[in-house]
C-alpha positions in Angstrom: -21.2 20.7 -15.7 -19.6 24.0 -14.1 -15.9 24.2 -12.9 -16.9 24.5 -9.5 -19.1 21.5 -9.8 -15.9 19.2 -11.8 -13.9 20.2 -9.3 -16.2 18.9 -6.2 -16.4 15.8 -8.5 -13.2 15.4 -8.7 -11.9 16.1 -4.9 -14.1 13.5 -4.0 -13.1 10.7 -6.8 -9.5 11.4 -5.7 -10.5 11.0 -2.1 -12.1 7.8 -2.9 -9.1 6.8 -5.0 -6.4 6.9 -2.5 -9.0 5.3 0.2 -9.4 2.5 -2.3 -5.5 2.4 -3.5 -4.2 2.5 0.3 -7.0 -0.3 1.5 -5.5 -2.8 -1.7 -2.1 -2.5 -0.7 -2.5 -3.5 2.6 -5.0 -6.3 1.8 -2.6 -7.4 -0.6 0.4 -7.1 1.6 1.3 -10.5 2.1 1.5 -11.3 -1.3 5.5 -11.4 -1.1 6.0 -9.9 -5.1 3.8 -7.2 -3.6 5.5 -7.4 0.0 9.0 -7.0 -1.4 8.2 -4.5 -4.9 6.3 -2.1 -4.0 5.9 -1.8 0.3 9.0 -2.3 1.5 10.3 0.5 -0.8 8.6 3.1 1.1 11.4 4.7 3.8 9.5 3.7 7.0 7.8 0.6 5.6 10.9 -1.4 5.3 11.3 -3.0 8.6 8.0 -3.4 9.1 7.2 -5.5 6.2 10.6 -7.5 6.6 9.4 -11.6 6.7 13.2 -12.9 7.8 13.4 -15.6 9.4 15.7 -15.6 12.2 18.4 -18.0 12.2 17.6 -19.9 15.2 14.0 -20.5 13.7 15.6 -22.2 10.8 15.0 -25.7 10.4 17.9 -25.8 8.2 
């Protein structure tokens, strides 16, 4: 394997990577450990992903 041919290889298994990475956090974005760990850390993510209940909508 040549170094031009590795790194073809490997622009493409990174490309597939984040594709793959991205797709499983947002499939997995209702999990709330997952919710509330890792996405609602990200700086714009953090409203979006907020689950509060209002308090009018409480039962309670």
């Amino acid at each position: 394997m040549t170094l031009p041919t590795a790194i073809n290889a490997g622009s493409i298994a990174a490309g597939f990577g984040v594709a793959v990475g991205t797709g499983a956090l947002f499939i997995f974005g209702e999990v709330p450990r997952v919710r509330n760990d890792i996405l609602r850390q990200l700086p714009f993510f953090d409203t979006y992903f907020d689950r509060t209940i209002a308090p009018e909508d409480n039962p309670f």
